[in-house]
C-alpha positions as CSV (number, residue, x, y, z in Angstrom):
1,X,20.2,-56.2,41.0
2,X,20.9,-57.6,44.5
3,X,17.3,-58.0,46.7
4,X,17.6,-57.9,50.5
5,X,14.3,-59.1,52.7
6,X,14.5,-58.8,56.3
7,X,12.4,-61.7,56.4
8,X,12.8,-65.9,56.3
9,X,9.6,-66.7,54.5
10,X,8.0,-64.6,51.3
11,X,4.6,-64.6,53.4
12,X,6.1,-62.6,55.8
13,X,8.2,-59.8,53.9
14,X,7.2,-56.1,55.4
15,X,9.9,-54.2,53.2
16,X,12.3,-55.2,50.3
17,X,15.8,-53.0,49.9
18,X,16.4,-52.3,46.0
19,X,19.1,-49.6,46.5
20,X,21.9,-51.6,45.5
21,X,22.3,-51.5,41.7
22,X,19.8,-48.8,41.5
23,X,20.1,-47.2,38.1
24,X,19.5,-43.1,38.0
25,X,19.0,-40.9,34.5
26,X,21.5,-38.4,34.8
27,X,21.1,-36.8,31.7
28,X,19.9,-37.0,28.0
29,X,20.7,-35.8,24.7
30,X,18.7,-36.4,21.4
31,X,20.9,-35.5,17.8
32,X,19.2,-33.4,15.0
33,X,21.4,-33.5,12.2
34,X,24.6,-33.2,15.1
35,X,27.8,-33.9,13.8
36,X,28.7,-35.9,17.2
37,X,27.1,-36.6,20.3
38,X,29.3,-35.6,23.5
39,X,28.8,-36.4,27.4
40,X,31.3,-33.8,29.2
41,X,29.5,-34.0,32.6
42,X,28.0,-36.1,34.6
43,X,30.8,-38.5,34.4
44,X,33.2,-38.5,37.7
45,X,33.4,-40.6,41.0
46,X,29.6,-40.5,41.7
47,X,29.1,-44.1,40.6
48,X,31.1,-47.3,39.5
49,X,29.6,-48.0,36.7
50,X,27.9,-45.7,34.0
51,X,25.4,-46.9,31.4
52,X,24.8,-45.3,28.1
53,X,21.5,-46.0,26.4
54,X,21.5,-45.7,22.3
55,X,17.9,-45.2,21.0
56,X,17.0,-45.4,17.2
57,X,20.3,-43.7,15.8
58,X,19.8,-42.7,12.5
59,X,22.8,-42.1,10.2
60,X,22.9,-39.3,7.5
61,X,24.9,-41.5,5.7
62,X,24.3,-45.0,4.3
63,X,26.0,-47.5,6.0
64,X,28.4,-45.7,8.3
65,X,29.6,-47.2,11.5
66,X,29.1,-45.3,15.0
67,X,32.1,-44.4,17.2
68,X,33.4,-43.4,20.3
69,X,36.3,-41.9,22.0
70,X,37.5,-40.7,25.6
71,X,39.0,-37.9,27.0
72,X,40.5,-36.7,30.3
73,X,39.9,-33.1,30.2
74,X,36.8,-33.2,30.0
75,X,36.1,-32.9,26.3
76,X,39.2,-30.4,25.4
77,X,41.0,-33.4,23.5
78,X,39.2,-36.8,22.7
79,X,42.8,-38.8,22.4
80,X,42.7,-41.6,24.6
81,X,44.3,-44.6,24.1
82,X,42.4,-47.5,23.6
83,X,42.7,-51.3,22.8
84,X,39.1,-52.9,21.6
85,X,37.7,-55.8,20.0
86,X,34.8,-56.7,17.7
87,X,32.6,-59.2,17.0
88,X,28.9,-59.1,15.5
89,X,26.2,-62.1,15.0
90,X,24.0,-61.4,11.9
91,X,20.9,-62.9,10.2
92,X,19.3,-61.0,6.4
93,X,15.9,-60.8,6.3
94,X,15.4,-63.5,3.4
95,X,17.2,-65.7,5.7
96,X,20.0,-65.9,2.6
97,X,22.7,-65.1,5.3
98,X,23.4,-65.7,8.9
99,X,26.5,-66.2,10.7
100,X,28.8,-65.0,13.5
101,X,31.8,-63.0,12.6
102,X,35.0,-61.9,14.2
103,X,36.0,-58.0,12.7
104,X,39.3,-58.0,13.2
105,X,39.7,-54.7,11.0
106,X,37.5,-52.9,13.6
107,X,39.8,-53.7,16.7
108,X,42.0,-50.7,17.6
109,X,45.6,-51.7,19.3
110,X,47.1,-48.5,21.5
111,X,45.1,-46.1,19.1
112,X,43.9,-42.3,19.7
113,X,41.3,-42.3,17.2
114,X,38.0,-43.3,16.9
115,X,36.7,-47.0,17.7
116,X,34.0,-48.5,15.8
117,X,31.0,-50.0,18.3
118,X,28.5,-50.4,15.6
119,X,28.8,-51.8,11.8
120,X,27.2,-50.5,8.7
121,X,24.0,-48.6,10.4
122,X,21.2,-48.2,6.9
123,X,19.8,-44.5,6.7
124,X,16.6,-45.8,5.1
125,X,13.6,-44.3,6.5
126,X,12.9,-47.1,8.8
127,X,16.4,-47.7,9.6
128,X,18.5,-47.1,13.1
129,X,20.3,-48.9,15.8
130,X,19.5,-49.2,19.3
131,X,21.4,-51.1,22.0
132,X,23.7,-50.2,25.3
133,X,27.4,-49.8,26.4
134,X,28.4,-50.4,29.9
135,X,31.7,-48.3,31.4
136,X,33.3,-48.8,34.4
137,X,35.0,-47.2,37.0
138,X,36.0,-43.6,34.8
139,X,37.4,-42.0,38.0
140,X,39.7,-44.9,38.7
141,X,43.4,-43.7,39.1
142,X,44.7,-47.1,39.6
143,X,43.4,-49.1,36.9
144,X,42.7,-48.8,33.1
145,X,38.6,-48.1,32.3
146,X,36.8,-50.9,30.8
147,X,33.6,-51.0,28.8
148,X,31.3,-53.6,27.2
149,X,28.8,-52.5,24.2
150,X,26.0,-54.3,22.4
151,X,24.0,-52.9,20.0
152,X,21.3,-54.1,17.2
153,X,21.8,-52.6,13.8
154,X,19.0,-52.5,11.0
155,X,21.7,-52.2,8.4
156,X,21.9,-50.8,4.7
157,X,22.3,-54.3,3.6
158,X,18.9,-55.7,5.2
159,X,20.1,-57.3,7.8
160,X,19.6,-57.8,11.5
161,X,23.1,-57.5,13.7
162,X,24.3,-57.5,16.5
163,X,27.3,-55.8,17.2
164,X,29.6,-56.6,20.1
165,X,32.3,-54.5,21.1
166,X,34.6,-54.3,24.1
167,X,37.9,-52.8,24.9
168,X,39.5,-50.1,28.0
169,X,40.9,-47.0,27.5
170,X,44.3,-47.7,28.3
171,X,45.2,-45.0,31.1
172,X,45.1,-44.1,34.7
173,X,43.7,-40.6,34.4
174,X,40.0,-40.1,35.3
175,X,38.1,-40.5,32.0
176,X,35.6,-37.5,32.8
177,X,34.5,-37.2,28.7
178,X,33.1,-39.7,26.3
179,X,32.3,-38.7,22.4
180,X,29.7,-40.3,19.9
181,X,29.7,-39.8,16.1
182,X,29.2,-41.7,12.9
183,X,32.2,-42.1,10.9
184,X,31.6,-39.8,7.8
185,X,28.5,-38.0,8.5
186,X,26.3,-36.5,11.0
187,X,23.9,-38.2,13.6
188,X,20.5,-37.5,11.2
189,X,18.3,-38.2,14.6
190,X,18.3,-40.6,17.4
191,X,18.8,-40.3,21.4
192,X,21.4,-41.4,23.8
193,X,21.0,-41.1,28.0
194,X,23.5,-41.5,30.4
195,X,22.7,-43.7,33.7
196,X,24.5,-43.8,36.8
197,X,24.4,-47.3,38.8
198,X,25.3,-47.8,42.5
199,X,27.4,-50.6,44.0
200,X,27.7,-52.2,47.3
């Protein structure tokens, strides 16, 4: 976040400017046994970069991974093509295993389905995943639309991980839609809001 004073010394300062990189809830949506989570507003030329906030998801399903996909029509068809990469850093709670792995098998080349953003979530009672995913510039029709994601995973196998995923969604049609779901079963509980953030 970029901090303007209109002043030389700190003594001094009568007013600080924090509207650059100001960050604004525009909506939020909490799953109760949903089958997918989908943002189909909210999403357009407002801001340059949008931030999605993941809070305790909880699958239905042991060990399932969490996915996303795009679409231009505003949720009609989630069939974007995408290109993405994986990676997660990992340490058990017995400290038997630690280590930081490249998932190859999760990485999507010029696909239409589903990418994978988190690894092995655990449905145990006190299990869920929290973390964030950055997108940029959805309303671009010039350029492709990056995003960045990291989340934290208490997974089925006891295990702390981090899971980092990145990737674009290889078109130059205004990405207005964006869906979440697990891959084999529903969204048990958990929330998910949707910031805007200002530029320049």
């Amino acid at each position: 976040m970029l901090v303007k004073h209109n002043n030389n010394s700190i003594s001094s300062i009568t007013s600080v400017n924090l509207e650059q990189g100001k960050m604004t809830l525009i909506s939020s949506q909490t799953a109760s046994g949903s089958a997918s989570i989908e943002f189909t507003s909210g999403i357009d030329s407002t801001y340059p970069i949008y931030r999605f906030e993941f809070i305790n998801l909880h699958p239905a399903n042991d060990g399932d991974e969490f996915t996303l996909n795009f679409s231009t029509d505003g949720g009609s068809n989630y069939n974007v093509t995408k290109t993405t990469t994986f990676f997660i850093a990992y340490n058990s709670e017995s400290i038997v295993s630690n280590g930081l792995t490249y998932f190859d098998s999760f990485d999507v080349a010029q696909s239409t389905g589903e990418a994978e953003i988190l690894y092995n979530c655990g449905n145990g009672n006190d299990e869920s995943a929290s973390g964030e995913l950055f997108f940029y510039n959805p309303s671009s029709t010039t350029f492709v639309k990056h995003f960045t994601s990291t989340i934290n995973v208490y997974n089925s196998g006891d295990n702390s991980v981090q899971c980092n995923s990145a990737g674009y969604g290889n078109t130059t049609s205004s990405i207005n839609a964006i869906r979440y779901k697990f891959s084999s079963g529903n969204i048990d509980s958990g929330t998910i809001k949707l910031y805007g953030i200002k530029g320049d």
